[in-house]
C-alpha positions in Angstrom: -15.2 25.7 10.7 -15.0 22.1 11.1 -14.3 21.0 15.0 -11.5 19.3 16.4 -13.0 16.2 17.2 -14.8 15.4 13.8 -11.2 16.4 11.8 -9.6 14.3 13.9 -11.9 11.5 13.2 -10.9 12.5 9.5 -7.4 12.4 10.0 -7.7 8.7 11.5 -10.1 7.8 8.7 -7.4 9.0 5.8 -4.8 7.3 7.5 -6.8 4.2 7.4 -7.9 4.7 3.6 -3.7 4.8 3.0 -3.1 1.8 4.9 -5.6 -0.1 3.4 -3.6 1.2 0.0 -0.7 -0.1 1.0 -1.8 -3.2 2.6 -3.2 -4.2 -0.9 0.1 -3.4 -2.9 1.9 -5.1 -0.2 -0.7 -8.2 -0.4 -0.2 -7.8 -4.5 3.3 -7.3 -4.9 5.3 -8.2 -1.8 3.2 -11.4 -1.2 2.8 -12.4 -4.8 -1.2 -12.4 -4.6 -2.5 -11.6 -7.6 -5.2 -9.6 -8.0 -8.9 -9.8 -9.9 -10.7 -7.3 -11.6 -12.7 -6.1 -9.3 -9.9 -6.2 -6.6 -8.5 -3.2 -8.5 -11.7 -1.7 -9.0 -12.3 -2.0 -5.2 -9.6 0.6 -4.9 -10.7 3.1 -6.9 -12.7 4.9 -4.3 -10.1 4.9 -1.9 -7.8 7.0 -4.3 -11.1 9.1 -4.7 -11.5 9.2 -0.6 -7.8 10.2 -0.4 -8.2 13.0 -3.1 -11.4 14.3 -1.4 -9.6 14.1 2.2 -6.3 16.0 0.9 -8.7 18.9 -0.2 -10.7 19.6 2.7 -7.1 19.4 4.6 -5.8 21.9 2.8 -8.1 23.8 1.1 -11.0 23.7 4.0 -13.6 24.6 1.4 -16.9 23.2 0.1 -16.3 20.7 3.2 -19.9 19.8 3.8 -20.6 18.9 -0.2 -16.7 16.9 0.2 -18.3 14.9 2.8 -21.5 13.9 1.2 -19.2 13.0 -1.5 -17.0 10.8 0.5 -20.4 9.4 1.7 -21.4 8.1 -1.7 -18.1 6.9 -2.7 -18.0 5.2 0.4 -21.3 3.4 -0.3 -20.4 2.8 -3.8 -17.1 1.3 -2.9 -18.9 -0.7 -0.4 -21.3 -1.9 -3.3 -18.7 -3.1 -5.4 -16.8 -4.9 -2.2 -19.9 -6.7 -1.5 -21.0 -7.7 -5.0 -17.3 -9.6 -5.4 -18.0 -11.4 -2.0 -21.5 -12.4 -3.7 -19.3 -13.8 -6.1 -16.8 -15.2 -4.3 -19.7 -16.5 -1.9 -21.6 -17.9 -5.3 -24.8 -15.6 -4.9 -23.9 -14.1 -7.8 -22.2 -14.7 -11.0 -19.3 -13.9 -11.9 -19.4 -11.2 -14.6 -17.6 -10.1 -18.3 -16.1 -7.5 -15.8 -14.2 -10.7 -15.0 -14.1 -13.2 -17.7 -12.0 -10.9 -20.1 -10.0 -8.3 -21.1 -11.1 -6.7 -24.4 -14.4 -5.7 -23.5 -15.6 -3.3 -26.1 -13.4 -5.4 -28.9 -15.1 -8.0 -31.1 -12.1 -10.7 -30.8 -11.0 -12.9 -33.3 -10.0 -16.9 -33.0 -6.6 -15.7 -32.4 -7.1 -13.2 -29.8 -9.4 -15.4 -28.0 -6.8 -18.4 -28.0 -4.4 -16.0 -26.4 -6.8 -15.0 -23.5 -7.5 -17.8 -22.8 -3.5 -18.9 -22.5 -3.6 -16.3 -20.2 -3.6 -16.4 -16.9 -6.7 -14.5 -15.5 -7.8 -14.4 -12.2 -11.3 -14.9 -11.2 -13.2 -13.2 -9.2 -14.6 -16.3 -7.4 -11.0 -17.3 -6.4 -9.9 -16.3 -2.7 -6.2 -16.0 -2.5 -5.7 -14.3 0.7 -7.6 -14.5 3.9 -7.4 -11.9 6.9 -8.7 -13.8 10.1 -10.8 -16.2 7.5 -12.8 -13.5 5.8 -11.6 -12.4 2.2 -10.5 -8.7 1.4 -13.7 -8.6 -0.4 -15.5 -9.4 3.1 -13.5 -7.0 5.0 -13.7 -3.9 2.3 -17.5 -4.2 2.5 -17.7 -4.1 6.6 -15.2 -1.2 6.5 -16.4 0.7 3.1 -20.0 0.9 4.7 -18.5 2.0 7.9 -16.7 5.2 6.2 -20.1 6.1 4.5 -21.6 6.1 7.8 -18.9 8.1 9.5 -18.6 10.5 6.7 -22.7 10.8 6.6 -22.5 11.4 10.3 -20.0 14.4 9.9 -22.0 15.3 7.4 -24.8 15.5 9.1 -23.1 17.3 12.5 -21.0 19.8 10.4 -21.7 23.3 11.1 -21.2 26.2 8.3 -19.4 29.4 8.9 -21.0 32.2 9.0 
């Protein structure tokens, strides 16, 4: 049975993970900030997270193996977060992921010419700022701080028996 405390921590947590959501369609389509690549990829394991929470809510099975789960996705989401800010920050460079949109297409002249009419964002451009650290910044801090919180429940979570 999982205790009070640690599913109300989990109850806090997944009503962060939807407000980050929405802060990021809000940022994307009520503020006009276009978003990269990785931006949207960045997301991905919050839907995951959300998924994961919703199930031990209302199934309350499996919870422990849910949690190590929300661990990992946690730390991967916090891997991709930090690997745009290397980007962004010029540690790293920026990557096909970025660069275009047919990936697994050989293109042709006039394919090419159209991409690059387009208007693609780069991963190395900043276009909105929270306190003067990028979303990229922030999702790292806060993506490595679910893995640790979910590790610890993990970790404190009791079976029944």
């Amino acid at each position: 049975m999982m205790d009070k405390k640690y599913n109300s921590i989990l109850i806090i947590v997944f009503f962060l993970i939807i407000l980050s959501l929405v802060s990021a369609f809000i940022i994307e389509y009520g503020l006009g900030h276009e978003p990269c690549k990785l931006c949207i990829y960045q997301r991905y394991p919050y839907f995951i997270s959300v998924l994961l929470l919703t199930s031990i809510f209302v199934l309350k099975k499996n919870i422990k193996i849910h949690l190590i789960v929300l661990s990992i996705v946690s730390l991967l989401g916090a891997i991709i977060a930090f690997y745009h800010f290397g980007i962004e920050q010029g540690f790293f460079d920026e990557s096909v992921v970025c660069e275009t949109k047919k990936l697994n297409q050989i293109l042709s002249k006039e394919d090419l010419l159209k991409q690059l009419k387009q208007n693609t964002i780069s991963c190395k451009k900043v276009t909105f700022r929270l306190l003067g650290l990028s979303l990229a910044s922030i999702n790292t801090i806060f993506s490595l701080v679910l893995s640790y919180i979910f590790f610890l429940i993990f970790k404190k979570y009791e079976n029944d028996k």
